[in-house]
PDB file of the backbone (N, CA, C, O) and the ligand in Angstrom, with CONECT records:
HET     ZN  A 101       1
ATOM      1  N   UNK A   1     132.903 251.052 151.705  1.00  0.00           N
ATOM      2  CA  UNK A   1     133.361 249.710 151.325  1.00  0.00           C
ATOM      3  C   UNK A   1     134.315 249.161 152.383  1.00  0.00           C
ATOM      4  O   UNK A   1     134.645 249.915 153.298  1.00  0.00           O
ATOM      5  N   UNK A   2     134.796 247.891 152.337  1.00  0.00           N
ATOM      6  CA  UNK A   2     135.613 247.331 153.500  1.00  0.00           C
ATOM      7  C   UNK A   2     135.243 247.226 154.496  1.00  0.00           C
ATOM      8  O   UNK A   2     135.810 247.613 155.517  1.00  0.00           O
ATOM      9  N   UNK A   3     133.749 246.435 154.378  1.00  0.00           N
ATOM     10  CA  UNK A   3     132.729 245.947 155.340  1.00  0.00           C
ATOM     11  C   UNK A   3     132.923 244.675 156.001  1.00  0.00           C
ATOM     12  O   UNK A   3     132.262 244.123 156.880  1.00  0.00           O
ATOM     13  N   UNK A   4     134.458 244.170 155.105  1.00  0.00           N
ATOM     14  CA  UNK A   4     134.058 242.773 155.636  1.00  0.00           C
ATOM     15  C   UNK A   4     135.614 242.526 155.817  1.00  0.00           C
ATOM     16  O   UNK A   4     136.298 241.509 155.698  1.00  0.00           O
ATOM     17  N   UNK A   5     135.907 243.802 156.139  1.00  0.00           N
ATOM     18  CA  UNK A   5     137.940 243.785 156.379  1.00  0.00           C
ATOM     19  C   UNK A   5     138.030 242.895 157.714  1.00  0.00           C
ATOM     20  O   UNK A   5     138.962 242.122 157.936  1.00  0.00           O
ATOM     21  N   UNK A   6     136.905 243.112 158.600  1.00  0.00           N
ATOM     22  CA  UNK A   6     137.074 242.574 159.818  1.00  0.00           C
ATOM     23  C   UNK A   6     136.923 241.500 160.261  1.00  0.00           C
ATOM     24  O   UNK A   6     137.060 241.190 161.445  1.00  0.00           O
ATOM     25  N   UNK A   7     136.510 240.535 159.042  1.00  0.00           N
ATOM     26  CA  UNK A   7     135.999 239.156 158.503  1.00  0.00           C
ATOM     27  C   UNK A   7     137.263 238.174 158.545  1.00  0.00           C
ATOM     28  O   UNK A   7     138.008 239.057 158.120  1.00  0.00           O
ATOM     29  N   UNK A   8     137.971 237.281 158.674  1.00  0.00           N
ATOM     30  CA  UNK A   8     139.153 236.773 158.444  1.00  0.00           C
ATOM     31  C   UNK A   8     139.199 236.441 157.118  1.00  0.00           C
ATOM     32  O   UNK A   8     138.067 236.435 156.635  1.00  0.00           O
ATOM     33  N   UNK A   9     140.056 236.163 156.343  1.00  0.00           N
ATOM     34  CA  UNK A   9     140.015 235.995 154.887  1.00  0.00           C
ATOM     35  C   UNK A   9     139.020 234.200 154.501  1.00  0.00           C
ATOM     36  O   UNK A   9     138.278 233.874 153.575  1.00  0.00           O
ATOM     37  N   UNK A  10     139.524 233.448 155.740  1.00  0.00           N
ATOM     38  CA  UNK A  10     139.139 232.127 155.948  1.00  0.00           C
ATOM     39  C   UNK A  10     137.813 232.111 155.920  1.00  0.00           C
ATOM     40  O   UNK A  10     137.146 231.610 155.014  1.00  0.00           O
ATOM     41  N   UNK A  11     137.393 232.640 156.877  1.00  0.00           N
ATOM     42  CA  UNK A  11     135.705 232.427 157.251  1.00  0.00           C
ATOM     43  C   UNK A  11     134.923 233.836 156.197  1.00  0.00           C
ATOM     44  O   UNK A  11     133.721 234.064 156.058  1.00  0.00           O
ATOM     45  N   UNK A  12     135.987 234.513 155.649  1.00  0.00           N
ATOM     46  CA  UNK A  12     134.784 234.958 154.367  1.00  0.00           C
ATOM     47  C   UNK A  12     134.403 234.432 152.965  1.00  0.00           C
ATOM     48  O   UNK A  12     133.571 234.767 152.122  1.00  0.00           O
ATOM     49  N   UNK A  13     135.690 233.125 153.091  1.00  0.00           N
ATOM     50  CA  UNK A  13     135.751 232.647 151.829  1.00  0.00           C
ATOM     51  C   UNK A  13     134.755 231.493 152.128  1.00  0.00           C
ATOM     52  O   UNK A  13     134.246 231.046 151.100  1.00  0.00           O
ATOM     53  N   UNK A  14     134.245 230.746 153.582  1.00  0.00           N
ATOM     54  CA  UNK A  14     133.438 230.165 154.428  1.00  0.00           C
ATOM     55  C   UNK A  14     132.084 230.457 153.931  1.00  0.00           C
ATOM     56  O   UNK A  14     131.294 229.595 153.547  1.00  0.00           O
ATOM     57  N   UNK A  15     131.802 232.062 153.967  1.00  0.00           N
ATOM     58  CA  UNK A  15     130.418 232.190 154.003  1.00  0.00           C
ATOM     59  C   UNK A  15     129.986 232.704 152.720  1.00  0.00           C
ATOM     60  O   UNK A  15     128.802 232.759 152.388  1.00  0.00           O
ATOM     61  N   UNK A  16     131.158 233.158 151.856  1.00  0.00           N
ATOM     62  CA  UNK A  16     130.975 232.586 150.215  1.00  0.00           C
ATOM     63  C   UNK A  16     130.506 231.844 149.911  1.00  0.00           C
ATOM     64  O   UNK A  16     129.452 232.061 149.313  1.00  0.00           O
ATOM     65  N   UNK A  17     130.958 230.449 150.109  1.00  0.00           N
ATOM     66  CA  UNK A  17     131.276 229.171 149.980  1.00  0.00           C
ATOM     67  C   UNK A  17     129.156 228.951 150.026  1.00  0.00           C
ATOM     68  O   UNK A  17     128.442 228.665 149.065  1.00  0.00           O
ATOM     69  N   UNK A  18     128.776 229.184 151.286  1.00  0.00           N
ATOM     70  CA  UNK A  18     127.976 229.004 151.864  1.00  0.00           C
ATOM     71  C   UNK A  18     126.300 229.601 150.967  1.00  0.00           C
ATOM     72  O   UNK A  18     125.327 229.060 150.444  1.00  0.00           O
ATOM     73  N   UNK A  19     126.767 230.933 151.220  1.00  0.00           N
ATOM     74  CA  UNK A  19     126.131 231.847 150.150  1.00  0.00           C
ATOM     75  C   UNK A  19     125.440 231.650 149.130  1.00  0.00           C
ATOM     76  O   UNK A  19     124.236 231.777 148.906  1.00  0.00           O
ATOM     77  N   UNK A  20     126.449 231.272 148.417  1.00  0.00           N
ATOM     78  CA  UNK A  20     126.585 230.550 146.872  1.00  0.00           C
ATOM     79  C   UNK A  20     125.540 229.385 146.291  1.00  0.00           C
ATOM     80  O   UNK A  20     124.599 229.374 145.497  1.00  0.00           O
ATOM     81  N   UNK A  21     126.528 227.994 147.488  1.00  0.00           N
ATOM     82  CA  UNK A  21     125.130 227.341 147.480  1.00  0.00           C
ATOM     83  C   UNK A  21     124.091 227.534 148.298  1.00  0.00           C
ATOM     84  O   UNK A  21     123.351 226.605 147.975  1.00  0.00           O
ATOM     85  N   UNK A  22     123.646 228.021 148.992  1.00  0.00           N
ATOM     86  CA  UNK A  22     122.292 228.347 149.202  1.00  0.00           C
ATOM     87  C   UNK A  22     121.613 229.407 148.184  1.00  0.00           C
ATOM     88  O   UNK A  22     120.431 229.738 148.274  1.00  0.00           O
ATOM     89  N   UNK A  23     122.391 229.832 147.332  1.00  0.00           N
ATOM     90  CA  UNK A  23     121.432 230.396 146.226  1.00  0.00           C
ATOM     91  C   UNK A  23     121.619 229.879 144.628  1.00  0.00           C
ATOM     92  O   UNK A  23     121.377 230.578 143.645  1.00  0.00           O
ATOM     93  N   UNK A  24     122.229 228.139 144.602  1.00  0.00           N
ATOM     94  CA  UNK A  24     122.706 227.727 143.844  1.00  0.00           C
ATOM     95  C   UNK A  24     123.496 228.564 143.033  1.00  0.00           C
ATOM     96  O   UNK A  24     123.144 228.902 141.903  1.00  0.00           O
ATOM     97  N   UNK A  25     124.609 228.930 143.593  1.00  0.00           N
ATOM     98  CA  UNK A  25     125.268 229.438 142.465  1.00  0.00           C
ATOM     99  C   UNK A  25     124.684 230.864 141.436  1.00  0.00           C
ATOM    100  O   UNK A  25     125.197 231.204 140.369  1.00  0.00           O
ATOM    101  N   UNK A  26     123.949 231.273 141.854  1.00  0.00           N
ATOM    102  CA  UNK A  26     123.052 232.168 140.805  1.00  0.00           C
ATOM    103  C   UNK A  26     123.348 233.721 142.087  1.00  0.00           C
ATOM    104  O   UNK A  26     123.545 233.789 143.300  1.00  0.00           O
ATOM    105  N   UNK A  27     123.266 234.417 141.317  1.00  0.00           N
ATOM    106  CA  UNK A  27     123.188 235.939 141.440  1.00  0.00           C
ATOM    107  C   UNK A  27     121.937 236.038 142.130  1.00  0.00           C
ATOM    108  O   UNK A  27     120.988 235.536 141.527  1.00  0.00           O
ATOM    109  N   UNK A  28     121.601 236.764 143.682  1.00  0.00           N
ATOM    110  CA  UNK A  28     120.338 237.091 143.994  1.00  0.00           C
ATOM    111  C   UNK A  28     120.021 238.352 143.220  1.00  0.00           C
ATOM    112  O   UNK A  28     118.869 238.724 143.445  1.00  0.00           O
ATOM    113  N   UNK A  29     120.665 239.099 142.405  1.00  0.00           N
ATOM    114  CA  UNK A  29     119.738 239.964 141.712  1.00  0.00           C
ATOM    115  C   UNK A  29     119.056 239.458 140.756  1.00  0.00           C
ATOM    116  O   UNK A  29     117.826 239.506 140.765  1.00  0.00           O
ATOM    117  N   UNK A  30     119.856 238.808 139.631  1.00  0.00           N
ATOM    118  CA  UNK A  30     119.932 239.020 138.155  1.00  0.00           C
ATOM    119  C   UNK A  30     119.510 237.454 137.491  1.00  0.00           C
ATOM    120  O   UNK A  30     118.784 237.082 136.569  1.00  0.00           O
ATOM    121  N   UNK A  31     120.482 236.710 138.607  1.00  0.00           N
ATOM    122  CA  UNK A  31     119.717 235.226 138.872  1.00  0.00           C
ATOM    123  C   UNK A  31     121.135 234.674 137.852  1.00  0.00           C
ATOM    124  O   UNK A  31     121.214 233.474 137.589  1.00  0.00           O
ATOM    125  N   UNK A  32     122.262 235.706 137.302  1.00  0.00           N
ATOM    126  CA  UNK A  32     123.273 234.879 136.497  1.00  0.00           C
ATOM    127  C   UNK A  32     124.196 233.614 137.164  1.00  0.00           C
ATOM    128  O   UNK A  32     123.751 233.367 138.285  1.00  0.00           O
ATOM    129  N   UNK A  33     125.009 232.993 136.918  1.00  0.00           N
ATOM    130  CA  UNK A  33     125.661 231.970 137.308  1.00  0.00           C
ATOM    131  C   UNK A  33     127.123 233.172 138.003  1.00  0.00           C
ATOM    132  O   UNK A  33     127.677 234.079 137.383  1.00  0.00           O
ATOM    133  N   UNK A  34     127.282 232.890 138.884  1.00  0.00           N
ATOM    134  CA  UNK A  34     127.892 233.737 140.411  1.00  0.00           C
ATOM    135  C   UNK A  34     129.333 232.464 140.391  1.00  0.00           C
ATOM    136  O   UNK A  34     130.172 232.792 141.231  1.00  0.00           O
ATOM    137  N   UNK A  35     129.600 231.572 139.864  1.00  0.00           N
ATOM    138  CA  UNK A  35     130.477 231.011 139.998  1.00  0.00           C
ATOM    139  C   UNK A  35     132.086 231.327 139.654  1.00  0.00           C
ATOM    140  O   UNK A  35     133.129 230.968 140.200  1.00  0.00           O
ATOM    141  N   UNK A  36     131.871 231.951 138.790  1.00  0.00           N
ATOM    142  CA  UNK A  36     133.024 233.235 138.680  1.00  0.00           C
ATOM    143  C   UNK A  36     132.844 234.313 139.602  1.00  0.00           C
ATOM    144  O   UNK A  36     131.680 234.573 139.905  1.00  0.00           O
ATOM    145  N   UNK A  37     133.715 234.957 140.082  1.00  0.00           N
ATOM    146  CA  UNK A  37     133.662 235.575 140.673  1.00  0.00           C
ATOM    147  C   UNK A  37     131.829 236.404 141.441  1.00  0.00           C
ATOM    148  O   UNK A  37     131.115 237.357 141.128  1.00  0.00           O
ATOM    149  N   UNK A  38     131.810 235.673 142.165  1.00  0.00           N
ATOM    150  CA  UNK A  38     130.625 236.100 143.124  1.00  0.00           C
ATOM    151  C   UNK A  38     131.610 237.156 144.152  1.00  0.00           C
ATOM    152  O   UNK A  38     132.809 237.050 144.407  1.00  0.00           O
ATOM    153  N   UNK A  39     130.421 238.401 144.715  1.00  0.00           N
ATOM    154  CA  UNK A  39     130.879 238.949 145.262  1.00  0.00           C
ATOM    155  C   UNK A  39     130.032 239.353 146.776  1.00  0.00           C
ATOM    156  O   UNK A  39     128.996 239.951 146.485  1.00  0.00           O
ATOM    157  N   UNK A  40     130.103 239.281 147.432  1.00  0.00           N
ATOM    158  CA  UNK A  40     129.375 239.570 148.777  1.00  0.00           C
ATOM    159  C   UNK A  40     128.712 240.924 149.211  1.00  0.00           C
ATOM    160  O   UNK A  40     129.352 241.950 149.441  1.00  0.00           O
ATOM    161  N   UNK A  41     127.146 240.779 149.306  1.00  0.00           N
ATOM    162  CA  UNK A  41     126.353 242.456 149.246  1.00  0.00           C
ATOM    163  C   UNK A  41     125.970 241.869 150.595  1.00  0.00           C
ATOM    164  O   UNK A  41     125.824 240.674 150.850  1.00  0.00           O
ATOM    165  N   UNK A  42     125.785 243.248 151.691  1.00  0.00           N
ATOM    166  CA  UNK A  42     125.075 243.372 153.120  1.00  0.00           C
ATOM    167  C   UNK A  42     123.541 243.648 152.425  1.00  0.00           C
ATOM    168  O   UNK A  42     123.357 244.573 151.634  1.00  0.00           O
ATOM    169  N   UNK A  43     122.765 242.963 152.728  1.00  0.00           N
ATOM    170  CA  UNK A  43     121.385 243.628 152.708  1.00  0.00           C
ATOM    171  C   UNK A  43     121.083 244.495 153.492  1.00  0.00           C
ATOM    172  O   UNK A  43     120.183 245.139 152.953  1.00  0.00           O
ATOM    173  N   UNK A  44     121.332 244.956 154.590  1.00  0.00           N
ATOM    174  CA  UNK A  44     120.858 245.961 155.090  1.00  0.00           C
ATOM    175  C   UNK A  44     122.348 246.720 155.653  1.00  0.00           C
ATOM    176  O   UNK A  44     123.093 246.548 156.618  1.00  0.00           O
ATOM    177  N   UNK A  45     122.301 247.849 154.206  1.00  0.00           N
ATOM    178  CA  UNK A  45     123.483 248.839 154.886  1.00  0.00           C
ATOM    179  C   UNK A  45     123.517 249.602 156.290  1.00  0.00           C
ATOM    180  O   UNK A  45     124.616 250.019 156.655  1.00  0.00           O
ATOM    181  N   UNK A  46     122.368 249.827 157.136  1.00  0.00           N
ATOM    182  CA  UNK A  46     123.025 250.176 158.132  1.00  0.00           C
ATOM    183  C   UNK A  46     123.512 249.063 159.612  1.00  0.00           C
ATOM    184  O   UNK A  46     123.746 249.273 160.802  1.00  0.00           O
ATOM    185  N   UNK A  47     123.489 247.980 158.814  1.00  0.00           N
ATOM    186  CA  UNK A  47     124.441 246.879 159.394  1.00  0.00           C
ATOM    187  C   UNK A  47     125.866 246.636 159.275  1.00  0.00           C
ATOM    188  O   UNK A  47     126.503 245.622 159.559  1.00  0.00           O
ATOM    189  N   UNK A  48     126.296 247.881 158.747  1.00  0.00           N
ATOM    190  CA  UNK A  48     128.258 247.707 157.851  1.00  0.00           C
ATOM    191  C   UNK A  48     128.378 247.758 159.619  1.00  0.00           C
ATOM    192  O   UNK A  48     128.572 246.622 160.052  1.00  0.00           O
ATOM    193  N   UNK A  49     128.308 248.790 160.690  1.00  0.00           N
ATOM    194  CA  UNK A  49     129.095 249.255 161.588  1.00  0.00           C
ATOM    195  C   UNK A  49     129.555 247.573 162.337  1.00  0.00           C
ATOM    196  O   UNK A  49     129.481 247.423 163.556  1.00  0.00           O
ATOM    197  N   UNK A  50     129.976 246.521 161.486  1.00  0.00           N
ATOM    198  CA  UNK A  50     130.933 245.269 161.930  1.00  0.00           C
ATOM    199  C   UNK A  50     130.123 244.209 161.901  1.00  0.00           C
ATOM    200  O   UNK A  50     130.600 243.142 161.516  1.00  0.00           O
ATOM    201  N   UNK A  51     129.018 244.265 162.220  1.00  0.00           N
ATOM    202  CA  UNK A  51     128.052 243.276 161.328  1.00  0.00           C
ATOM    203  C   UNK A  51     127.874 242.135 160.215  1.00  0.00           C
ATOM    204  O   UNK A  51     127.413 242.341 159.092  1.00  0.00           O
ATOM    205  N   UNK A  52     128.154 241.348 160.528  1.00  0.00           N
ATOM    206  CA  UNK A  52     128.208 240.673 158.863  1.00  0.00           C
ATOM    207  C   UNK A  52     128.204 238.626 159.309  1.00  0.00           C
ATOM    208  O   UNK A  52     128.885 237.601 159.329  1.00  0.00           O
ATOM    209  N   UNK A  53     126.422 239.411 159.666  1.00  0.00           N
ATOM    210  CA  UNK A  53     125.954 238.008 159.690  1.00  0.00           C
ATOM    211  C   UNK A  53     125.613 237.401 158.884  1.00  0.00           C
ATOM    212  O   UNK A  53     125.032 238.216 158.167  1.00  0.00           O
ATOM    213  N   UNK A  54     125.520 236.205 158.299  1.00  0.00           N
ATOM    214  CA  UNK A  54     125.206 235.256 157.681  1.00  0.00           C
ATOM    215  C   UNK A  54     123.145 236.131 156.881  1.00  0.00           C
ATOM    216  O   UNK A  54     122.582 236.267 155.795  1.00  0.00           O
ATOM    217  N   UNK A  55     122.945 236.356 157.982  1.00  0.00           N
ATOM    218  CA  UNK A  55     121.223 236.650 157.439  1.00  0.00           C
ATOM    219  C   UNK A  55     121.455 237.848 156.471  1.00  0.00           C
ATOM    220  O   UNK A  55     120.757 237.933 155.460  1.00  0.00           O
ATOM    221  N   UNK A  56     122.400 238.765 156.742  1.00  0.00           N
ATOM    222  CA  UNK A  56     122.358 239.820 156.895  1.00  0.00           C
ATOM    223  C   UNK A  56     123.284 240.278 154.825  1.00  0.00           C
ATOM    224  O   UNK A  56     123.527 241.354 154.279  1.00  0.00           O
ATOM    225  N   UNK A  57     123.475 238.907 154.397  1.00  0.00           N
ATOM    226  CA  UNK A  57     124.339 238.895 153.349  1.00  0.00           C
ATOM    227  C   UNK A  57     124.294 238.171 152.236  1.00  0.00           C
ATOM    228  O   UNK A  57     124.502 236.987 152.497  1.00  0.00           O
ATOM    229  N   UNK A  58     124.120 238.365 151.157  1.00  0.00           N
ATOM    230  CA  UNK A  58     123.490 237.755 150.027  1.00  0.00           C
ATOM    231  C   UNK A  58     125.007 238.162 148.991  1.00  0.00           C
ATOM    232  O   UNK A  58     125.752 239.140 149.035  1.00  0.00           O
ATOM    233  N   UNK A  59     125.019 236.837 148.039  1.00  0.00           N
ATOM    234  CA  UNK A  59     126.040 237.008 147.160  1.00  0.00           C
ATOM    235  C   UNK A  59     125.424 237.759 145.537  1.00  0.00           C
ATOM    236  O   UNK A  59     124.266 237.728 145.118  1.00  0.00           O
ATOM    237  N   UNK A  60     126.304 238.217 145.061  1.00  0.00           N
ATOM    238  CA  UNK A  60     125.683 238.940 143.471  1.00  0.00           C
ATOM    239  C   UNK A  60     126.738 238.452 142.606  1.00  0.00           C
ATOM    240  O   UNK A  60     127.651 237.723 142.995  1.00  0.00           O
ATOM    241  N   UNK A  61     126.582 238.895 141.363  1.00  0.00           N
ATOM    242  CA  UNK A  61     127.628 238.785 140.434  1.00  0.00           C
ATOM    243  C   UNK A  61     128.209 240.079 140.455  1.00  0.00           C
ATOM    244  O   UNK A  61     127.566 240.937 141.061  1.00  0.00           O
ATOM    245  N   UNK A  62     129.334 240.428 139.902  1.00  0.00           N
ATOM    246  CA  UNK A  62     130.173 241.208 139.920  1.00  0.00           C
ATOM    247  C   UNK A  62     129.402 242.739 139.382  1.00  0.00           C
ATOM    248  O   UNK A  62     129.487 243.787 140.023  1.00  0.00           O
ATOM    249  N   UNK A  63     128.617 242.577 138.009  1.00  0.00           N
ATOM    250  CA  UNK A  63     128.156 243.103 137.245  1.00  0.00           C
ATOM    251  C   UNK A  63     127.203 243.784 138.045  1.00  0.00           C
ATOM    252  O   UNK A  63     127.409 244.997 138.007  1.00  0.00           O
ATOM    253  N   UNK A  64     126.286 243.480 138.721  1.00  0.00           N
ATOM    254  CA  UNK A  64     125.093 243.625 139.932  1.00  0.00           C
ATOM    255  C   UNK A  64     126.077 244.620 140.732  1.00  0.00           C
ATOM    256  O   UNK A  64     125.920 245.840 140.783  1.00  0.00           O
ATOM    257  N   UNK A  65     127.086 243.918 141.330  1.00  0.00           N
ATOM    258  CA  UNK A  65     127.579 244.797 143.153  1.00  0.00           C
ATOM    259  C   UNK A  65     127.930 246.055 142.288  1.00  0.00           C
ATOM    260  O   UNK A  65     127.792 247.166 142.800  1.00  0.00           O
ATOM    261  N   UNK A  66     128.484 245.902 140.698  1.00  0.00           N
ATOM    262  CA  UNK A  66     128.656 247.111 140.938  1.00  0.00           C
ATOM    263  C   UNK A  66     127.476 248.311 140.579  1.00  0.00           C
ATOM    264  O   UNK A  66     127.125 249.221 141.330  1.00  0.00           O
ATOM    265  N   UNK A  67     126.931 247.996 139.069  1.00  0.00           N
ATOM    266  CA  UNK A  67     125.815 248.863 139.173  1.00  0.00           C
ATOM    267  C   UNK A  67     125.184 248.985 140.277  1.00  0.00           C
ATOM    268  O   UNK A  67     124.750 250.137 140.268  1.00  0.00           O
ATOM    269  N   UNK A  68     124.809 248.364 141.432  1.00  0.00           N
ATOM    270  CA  UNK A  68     123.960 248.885 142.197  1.00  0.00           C
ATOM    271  C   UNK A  68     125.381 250.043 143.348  1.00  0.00           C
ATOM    272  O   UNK A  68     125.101 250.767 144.303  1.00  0.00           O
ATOM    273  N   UNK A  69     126.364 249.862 142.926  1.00  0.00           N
ATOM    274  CA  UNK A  69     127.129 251.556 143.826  1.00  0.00           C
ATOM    275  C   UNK A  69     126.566 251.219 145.147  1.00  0.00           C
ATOM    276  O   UNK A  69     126.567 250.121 145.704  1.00  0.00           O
ATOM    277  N   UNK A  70     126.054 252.409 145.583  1.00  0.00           N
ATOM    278  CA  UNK A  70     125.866 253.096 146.536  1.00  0.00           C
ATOM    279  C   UNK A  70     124.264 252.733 147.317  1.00  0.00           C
ATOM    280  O   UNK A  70     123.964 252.751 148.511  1.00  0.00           O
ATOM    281  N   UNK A  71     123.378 252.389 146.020  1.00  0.00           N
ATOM    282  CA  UNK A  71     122.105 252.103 146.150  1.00  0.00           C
ATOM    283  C   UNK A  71     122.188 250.974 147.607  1.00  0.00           C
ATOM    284  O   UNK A  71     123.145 250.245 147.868  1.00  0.00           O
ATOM    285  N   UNK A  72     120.884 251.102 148.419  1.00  0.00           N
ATOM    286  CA  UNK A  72     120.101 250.447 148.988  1.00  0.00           C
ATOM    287  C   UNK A  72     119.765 248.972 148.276  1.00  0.00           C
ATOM    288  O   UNK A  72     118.910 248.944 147.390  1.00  0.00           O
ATOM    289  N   UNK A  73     120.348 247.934 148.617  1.00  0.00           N
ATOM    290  CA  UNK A  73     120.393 246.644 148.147  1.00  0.00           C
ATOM    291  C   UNK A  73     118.732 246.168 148.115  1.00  0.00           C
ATOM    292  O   UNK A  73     118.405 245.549 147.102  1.00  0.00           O
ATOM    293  N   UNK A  74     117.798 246.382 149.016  1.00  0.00           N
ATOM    294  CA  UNK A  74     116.184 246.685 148.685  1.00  0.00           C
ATOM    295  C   UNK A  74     115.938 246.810 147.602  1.00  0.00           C
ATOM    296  O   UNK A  74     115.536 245.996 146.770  1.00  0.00           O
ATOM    297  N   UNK A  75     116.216 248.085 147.524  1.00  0.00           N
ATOM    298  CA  UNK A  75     115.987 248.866 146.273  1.00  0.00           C
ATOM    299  C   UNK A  75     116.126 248.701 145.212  1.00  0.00           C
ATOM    300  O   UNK A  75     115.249 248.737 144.349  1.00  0.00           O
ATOM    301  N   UNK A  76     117.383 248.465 145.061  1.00  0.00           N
ATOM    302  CA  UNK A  76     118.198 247.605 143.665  1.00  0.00           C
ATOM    303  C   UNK A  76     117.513 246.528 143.521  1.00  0.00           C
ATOM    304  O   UNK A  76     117.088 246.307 142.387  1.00  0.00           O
ATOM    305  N   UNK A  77     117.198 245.522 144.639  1.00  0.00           N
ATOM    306  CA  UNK A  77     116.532 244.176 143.794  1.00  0.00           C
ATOM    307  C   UNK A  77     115.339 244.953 143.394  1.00  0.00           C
ATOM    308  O   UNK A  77     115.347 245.012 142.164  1.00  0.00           O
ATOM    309  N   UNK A  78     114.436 245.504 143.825  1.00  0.00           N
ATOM    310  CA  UNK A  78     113.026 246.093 143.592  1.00  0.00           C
ATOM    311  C   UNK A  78     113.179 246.722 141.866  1.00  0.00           C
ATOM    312  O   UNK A  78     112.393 246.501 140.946  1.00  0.00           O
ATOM    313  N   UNK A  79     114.399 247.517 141.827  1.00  0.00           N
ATOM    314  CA  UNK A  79     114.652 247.643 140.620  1.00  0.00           C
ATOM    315  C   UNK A  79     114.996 246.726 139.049  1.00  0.00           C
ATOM    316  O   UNK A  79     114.794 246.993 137.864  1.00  0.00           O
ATOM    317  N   UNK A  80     115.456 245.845 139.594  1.00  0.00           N
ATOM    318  CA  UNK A  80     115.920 244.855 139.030  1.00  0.00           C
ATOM    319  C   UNK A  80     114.782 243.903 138.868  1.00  0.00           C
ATOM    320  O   UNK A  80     114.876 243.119 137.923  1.00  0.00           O
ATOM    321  N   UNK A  81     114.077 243.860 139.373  1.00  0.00           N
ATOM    322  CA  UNK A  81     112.774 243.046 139.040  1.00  0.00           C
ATOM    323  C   UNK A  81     111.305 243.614 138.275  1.00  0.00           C
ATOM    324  O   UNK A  81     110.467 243.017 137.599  1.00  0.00           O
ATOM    325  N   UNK A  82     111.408 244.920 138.678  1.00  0.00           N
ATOM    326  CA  UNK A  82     110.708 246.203 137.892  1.00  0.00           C
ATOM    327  C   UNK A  82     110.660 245.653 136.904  1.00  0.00           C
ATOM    328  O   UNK A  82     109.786 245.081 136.252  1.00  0.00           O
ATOM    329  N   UNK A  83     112.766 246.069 136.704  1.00  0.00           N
ATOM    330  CA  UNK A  83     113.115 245.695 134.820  1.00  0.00           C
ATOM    331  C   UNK A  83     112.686 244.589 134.359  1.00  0.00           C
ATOM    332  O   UNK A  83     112.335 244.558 133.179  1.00  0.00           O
ATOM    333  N   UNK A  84     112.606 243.418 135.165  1.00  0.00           N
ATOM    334  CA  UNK A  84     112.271 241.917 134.453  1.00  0.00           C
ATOM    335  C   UNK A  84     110.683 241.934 134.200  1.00  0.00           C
ATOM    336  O   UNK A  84     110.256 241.476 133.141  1.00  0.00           O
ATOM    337  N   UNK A  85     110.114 242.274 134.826  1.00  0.00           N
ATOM    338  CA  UNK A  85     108.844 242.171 134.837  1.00  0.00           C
ATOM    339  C   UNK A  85     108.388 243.292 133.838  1.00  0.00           C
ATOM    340  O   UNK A  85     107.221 243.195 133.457  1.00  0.00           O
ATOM    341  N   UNK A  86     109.186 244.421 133.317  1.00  0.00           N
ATOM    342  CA  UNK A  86     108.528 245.499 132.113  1.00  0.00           C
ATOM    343  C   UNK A  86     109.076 244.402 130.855  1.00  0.00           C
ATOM    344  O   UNK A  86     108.460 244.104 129.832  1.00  0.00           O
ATOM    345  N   UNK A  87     110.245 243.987 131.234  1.00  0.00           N
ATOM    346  CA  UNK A  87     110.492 243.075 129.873  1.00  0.00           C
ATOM    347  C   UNK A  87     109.912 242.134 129.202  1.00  0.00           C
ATOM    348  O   UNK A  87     109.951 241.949 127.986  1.00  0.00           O
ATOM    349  N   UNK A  88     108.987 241.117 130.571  1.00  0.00           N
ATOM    350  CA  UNK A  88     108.171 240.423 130.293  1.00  0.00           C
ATOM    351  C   UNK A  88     106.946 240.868 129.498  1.00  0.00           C
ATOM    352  O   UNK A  88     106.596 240.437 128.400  1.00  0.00           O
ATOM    353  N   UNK A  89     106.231 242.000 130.399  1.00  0.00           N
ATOM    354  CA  UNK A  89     105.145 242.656 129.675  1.00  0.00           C
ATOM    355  C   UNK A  89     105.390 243.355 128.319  1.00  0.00           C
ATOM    356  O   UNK A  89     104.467 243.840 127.664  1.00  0.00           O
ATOM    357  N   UNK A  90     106.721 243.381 127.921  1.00  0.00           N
ATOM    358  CA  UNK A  90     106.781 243.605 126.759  1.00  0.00           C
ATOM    359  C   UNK A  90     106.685 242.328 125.558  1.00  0.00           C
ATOM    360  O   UNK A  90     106.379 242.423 124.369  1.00  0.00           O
ATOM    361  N   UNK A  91     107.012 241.291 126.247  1.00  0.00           N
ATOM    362  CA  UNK A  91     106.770 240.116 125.294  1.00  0.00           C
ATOM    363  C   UNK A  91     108.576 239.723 125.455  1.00  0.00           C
ATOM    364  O   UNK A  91     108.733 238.503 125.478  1.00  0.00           O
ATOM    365  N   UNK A  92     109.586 240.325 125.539  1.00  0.00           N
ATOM    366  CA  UNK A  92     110.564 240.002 125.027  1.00  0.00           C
ATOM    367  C   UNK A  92     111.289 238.969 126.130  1.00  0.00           C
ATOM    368  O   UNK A  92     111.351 239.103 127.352  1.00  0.00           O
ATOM    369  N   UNK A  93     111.760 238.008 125.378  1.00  0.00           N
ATOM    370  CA  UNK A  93     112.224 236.713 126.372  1.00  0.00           C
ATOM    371  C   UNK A  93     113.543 237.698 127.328  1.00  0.00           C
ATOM    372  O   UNK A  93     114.264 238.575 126.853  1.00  0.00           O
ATOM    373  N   UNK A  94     113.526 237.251 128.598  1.00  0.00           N
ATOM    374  CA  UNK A  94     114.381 237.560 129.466  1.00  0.00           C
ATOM    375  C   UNK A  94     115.870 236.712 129.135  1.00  0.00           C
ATOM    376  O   UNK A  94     116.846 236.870 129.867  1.00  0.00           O
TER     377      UNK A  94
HETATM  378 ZN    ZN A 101     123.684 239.858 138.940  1.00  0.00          ZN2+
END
């Protein structure tokens, strides 16, 4: 963690800002409203070593950064859509 210590506080609250609306406000996992506290995921972890481009970074909700830990941000969405899509085929409204 403390991927983005090297970030100025200014220009991370910048590409929050940014983030956010380009994914209206919504969680790229889960798709919830991110307007409370949104939190900043690297899509590709072996980009932490100072990295932290704009492509390279997608916002979540709080609830998301953390269940997904440690996991491969890939992965986790892949998972997370699994789940939506068994829920669907179950009939039950998302
Ligand atoms: Zn979420």
């Amino acid at each position: 963690m403390g991927a983005m210590s090297r970030v100025n506080s200014k220009r991370r609250r910048k590409i929050r800002e940014r983030l956010c609306e380009a994914q209206n406000h919504r969680c790229c996992y889960c798709g919830e409203d991110i307007r409370e506290g949104a939190t900043i995921e690297h899509v590709n972890p072996s980009a932490h070593g100072g990295k932290s481009n704009w492509e390279n970074l997608v916002a979540a909700c709080r609830p998301c950064n953390e269940r997904r830990d440690t996991m491969n941000p890939t992965k986790f969405y892949k998972k997370i859509i699994a789940e939506r899509e068994r829920r669907q085929d179950q009939g039950v409204a998302a």
